[in-house]
N, CA, C and O atoms as CSV, one atom per row, in Angstrom:
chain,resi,resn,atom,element,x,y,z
A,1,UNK,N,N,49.524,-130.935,-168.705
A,1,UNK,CA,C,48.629,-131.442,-167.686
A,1,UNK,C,C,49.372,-132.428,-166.793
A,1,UNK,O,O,49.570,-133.574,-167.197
A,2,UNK,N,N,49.796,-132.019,-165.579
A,2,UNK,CA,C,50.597,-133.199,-164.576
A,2,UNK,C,C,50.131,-132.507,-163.329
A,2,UNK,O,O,49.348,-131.557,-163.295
A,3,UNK,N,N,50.661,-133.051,-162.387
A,3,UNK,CA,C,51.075,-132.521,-160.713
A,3,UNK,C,C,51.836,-132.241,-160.688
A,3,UNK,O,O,52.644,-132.513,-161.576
A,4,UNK,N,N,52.173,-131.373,-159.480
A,4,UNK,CA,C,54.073,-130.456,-159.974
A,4,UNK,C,C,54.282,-131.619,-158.401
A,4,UNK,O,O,55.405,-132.079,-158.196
A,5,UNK,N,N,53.398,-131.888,-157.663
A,5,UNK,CA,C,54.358,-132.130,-156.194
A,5,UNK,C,C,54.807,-133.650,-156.227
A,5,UNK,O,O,55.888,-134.006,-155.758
A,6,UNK,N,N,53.650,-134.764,-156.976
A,6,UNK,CA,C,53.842,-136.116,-156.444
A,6,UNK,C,C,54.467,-136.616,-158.454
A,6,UNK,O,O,54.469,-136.109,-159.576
A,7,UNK,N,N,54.834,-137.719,-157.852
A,7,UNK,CA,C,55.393,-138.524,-158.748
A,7,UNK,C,C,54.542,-139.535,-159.800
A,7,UNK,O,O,54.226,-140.573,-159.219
A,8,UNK,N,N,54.186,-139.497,-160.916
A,8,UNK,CA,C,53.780,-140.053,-161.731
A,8,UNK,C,C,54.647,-140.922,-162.476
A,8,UNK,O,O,55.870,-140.781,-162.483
A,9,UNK,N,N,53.680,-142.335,-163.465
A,9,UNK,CA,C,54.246,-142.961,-164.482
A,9,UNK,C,C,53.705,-142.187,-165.604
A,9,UNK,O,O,52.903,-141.263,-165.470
A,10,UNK,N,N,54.190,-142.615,-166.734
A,10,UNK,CA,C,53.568,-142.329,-167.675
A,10,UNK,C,C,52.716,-142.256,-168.672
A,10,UNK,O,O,52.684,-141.531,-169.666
A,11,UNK,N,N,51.721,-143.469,-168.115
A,11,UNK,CA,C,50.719,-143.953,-168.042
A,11,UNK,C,C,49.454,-142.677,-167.337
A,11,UNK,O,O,48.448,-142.168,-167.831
A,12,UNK,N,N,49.996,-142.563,-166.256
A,12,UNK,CA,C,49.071,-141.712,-165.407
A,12,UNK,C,C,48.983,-140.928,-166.150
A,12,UNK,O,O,47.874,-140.938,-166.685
A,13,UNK,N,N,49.989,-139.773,-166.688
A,13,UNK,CA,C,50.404,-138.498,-166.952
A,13,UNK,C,C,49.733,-138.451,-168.468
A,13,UNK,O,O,49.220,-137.387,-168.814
A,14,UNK,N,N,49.722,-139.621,-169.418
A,14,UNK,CA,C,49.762,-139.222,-170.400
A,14,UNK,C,C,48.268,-139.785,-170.867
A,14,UNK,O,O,47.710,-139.349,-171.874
A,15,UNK,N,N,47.642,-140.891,-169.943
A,15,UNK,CA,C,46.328,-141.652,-170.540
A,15,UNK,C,C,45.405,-141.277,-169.465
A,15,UNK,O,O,44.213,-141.060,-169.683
A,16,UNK,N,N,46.052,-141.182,-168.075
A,16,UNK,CA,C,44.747,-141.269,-167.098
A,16,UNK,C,C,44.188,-140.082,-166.856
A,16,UNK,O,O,42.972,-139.945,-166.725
A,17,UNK,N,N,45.544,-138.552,-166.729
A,17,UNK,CA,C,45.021,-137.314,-166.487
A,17,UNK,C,C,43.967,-137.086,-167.994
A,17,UNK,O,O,43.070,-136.243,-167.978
A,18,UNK,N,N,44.123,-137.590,-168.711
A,18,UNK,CA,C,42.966,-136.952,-170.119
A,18,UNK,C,C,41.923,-137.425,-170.020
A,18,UNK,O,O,40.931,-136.724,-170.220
A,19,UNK,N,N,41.808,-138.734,-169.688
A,19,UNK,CA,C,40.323,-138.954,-169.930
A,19,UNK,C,C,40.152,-138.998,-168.204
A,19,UNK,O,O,39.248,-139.798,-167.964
A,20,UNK,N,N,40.461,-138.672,-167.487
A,20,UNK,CA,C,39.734,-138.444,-165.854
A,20,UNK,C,C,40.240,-137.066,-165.640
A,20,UNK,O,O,41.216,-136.991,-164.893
A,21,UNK,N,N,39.698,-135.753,-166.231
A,21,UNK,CA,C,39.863,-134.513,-165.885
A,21,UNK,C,C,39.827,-133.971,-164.690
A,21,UNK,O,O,40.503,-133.090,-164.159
A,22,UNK,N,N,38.247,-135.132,-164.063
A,22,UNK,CA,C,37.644,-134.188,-162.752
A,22,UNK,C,C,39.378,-134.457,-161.850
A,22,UNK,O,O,39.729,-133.335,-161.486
A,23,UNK,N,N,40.085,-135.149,-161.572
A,23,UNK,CA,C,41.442,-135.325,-160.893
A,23,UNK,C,C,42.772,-134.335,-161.100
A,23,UNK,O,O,43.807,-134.193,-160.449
A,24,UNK,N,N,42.187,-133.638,-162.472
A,24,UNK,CA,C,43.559,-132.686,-162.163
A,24,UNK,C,C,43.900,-131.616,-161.133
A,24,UNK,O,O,45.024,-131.420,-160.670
A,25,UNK,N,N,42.971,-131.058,-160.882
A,25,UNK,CA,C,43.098,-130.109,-159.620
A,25,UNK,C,C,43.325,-130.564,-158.488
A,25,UNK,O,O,43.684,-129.775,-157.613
A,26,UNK,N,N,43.188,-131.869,-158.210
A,26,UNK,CA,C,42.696,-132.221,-156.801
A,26,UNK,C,C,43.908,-132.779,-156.696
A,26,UNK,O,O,43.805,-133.965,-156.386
A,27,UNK,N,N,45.780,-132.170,-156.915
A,27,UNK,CA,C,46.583,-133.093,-156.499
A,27,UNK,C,C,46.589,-132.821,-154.969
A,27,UNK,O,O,47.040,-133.776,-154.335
A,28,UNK,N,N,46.276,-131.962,-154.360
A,28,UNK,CA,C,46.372,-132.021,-153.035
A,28,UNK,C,C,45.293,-132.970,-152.241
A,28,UNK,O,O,45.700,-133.638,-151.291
A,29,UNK,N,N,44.181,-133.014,-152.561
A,29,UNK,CA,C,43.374,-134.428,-152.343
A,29,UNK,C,C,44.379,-135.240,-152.469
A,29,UNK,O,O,45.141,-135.582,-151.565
A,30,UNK,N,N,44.408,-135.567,-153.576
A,30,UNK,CA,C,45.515,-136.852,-153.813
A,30,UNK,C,C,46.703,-137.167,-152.701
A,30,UNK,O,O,46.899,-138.278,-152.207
A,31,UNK,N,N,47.363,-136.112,-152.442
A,31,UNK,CA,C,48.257,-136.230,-151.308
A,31,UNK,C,C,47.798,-137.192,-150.314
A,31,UNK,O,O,48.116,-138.289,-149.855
A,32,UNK,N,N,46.434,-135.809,-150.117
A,32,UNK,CA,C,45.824,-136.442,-148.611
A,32,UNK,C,C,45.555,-137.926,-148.794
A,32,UNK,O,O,46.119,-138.708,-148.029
A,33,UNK,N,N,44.806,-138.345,-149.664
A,33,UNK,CA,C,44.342,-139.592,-150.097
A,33,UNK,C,C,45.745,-140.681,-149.717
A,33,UNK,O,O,46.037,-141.486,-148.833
A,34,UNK,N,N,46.184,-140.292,-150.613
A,34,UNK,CA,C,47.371,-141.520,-150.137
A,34,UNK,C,C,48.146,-141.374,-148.518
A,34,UNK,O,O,48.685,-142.413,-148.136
A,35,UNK,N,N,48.209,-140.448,-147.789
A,35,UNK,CA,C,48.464,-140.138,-146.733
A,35,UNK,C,C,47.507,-141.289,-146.050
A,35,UNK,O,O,47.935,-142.392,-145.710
A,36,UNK,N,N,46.186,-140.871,-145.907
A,36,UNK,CA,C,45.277,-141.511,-144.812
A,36,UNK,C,C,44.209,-142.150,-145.357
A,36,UNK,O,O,43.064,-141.825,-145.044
A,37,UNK,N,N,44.495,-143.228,-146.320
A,37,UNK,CA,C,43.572,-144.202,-146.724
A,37,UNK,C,C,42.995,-145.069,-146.054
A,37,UNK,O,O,43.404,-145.232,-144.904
A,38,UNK,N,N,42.048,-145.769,-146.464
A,38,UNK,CA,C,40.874,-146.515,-145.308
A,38,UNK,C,C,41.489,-147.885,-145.092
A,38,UNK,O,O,41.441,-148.567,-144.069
A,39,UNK,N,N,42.326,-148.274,-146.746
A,39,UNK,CA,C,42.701,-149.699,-146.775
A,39,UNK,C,C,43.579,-149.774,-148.053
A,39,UNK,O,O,43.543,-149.054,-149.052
A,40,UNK,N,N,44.536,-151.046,-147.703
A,40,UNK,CA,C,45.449,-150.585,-148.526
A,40,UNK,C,C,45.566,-152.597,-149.170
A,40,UNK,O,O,45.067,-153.515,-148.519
A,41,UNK,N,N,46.228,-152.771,-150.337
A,41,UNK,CA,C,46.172,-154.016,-150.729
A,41,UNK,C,C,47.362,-153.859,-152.125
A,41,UNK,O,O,47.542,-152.946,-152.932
A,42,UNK,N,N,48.151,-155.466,-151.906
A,42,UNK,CA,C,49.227,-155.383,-152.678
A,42,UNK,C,C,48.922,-156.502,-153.806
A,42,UNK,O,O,48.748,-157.696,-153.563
A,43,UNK,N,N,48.883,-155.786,-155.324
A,43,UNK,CA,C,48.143,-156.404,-155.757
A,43,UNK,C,C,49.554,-157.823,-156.323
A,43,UNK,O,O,50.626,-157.688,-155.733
A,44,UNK,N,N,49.495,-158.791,-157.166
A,44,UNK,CA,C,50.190,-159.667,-157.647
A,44,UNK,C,C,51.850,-158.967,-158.344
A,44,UNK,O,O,52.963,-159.483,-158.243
A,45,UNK,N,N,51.614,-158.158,-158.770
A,45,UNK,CA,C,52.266,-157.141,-159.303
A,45,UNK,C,C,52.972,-156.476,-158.834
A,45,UNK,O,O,53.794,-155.838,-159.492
A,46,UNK,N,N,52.849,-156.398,-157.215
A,46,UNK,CA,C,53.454,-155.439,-156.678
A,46,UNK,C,C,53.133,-154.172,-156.580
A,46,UNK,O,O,53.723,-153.364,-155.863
A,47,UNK,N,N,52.003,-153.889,-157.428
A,47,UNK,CA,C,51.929,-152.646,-157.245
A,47,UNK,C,C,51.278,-152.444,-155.629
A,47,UNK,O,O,51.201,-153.392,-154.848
A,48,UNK,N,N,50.944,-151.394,-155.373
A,48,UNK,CA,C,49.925,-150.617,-154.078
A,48,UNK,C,C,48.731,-150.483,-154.531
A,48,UNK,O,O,48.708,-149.769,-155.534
A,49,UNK,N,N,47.461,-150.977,-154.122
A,49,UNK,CA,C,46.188,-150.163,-154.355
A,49,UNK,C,C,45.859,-149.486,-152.552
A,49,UNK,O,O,46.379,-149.782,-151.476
A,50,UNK,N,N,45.037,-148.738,-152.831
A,50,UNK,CA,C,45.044,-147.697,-151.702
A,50,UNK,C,C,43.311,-147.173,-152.224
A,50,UNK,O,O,42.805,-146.718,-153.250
A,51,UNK,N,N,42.867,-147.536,-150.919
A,51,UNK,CA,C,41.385,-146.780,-151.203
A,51,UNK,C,C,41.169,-145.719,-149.881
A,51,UNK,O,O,41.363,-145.798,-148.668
A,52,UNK,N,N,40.755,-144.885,-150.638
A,52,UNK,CA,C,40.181,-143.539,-149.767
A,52,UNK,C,C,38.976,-143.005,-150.011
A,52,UNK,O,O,38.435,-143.126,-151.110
A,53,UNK,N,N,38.454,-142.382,-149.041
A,53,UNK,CA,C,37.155,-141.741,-149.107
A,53,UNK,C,C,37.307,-140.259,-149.556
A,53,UNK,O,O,38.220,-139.560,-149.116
A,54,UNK,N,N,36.386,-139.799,-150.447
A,54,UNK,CA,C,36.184,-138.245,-151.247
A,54,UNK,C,C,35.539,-137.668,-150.923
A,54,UNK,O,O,34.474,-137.658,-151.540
A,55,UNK,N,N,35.711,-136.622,-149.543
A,55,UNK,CA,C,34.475,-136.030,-148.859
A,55,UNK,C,C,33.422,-135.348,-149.569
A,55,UNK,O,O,32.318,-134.967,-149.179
A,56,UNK,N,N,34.370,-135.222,-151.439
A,56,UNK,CA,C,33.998,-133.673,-151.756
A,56,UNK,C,C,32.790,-134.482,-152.719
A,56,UNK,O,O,32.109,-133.768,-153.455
A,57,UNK,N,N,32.557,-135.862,-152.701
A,57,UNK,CA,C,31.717,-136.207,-153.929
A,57,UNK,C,C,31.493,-137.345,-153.448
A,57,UNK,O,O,31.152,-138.050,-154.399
A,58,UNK,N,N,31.487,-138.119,-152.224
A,58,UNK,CA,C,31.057,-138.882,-151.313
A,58,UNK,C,C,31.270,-140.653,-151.820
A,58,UNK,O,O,30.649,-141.599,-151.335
A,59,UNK,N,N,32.200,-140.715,-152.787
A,59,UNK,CA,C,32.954,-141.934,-153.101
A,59,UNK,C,C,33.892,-142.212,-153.021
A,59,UNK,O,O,34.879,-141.545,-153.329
A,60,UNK,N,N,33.854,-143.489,-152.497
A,60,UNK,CA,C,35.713,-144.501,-152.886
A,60,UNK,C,C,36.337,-144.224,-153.681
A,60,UNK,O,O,35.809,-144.447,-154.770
A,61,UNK,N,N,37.517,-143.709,-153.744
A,61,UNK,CA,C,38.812,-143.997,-154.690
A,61,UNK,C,C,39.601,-144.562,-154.667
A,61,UNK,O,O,40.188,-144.689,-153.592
A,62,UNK,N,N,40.094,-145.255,-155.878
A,62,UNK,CA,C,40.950,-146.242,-155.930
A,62,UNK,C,C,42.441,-145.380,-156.811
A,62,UNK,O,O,42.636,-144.761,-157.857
A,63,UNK,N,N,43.385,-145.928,-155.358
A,63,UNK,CA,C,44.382,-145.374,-156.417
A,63,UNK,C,C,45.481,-146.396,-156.185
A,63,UNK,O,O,45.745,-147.113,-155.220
A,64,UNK,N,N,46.151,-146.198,-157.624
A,64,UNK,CA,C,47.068,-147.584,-157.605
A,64,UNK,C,C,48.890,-146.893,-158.006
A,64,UNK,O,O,49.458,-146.831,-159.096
A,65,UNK,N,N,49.278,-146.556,-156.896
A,65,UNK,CA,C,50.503,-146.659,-156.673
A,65,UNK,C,C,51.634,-147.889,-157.356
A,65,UNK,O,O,51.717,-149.022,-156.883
A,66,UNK,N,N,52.439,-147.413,-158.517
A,66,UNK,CA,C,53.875,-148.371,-158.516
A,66,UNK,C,C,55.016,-147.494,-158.181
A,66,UNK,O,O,54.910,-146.268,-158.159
A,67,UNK,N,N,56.418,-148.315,-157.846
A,67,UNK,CA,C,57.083,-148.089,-157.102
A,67,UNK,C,C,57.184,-146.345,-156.868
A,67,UNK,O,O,57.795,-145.508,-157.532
A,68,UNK,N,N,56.152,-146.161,-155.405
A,68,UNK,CA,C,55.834,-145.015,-154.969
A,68,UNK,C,C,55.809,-143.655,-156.255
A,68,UNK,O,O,56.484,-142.626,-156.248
A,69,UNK,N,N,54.885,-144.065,-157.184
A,69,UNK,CA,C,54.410,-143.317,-158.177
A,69,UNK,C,C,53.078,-143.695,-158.300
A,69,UNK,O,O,52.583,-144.759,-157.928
A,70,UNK,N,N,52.234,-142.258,-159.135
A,70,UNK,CA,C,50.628,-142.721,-159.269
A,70,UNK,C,C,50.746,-143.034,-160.467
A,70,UNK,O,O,51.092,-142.369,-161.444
A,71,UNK,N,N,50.347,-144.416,-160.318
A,71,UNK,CA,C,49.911,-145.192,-161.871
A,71,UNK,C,C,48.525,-144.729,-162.508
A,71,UNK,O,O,48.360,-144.264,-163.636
A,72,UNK,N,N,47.392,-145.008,-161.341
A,72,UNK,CA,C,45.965,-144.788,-161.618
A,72,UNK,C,C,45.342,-144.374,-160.887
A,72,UNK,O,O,45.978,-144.366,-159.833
A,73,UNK,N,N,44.087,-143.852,-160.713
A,73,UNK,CA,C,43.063,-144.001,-159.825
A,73,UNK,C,C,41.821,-143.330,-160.634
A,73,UNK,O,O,41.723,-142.635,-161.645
A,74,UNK,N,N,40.841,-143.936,-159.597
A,74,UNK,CA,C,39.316,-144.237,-160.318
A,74,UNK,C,C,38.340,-143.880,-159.120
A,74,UNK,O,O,38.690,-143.967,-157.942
A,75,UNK,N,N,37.137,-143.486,-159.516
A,75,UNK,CA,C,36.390,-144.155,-158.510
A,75,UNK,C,C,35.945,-145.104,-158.508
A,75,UNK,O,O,35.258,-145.385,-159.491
A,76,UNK,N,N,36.119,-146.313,-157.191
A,76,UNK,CA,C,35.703,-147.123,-157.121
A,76,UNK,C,C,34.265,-147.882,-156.360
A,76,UNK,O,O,34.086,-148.316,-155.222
A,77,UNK,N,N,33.176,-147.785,-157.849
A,77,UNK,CA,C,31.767,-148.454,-157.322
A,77,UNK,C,C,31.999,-149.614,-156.635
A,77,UNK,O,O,31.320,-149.779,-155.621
A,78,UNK,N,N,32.975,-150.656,-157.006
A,78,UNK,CA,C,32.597,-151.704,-156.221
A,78,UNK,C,C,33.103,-151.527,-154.884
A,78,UNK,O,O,32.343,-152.224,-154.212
A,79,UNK,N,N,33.691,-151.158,-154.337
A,79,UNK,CA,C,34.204,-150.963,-152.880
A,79,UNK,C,C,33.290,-150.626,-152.328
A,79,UNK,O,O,32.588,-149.636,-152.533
A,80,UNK,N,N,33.175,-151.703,-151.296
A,80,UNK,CA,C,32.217,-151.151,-150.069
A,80,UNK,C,C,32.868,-150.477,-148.823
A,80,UNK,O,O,32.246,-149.716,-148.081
A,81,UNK,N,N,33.817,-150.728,-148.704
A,81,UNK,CA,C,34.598,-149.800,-147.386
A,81,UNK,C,C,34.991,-150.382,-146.862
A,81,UNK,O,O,35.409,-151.432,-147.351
A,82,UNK,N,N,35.134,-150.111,-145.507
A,82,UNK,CA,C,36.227,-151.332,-144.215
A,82,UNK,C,C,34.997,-151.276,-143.277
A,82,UNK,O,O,35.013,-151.876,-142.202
C-alpha cells in the first residue's frame, strides 16, 4: 500500500495509509492538493502544513509535508478556510 508518484516518510506509508484507507487511491488528488492549496503554514518543526479543499467530499484537508515528503494528512474539521 504506497503511491508510486510522490514521496513519502515512513510514518505516512506505514501508519497513516492503514488506518486512513479512503486516501489511497486519491494519489492524484493528492498531487493536485499540494499543487494548489488554499493556505499554507510552517509549523515550529519545520515541517509544511498545506490545506486544500476536496471537491469530491466537500472538506478541508490537512496535509503535512516534511522535507518535501507526505508525512500526514487528515481531514481537517477545525479549518475554516481563507
Amino acid at each position: 500500500m504506497s503511491f508510486k508518484k510522490l514521496k513519502m516518510t515512513w510514518y505516512f506509508e506505514n501508519r497513516i495509509l492503514v488506518r486512513r484507507p479512503e486516501f489511497l487511491d486519491r494519489e492524484d488528488d493528492v498531487i493536485e492538493w499540494i499543487s494548489h492549496f488554499s493556505k499554507e503554514e510552517i509549523q515550529p518543526d519545520g515541517r509544511r502544513k498545506l490545506f486544500s479543499w476536496d471537491k469530491k467530499v466537500n472538506k478541508w484537508v490537512r496535509i503535512i509535508l516534511e522535507q518535501d515528503q507526505i508525512h500526514n494528512i487528515f481531514y481537517d474539521r477545525d479549518f475554516e478556510g481563507v
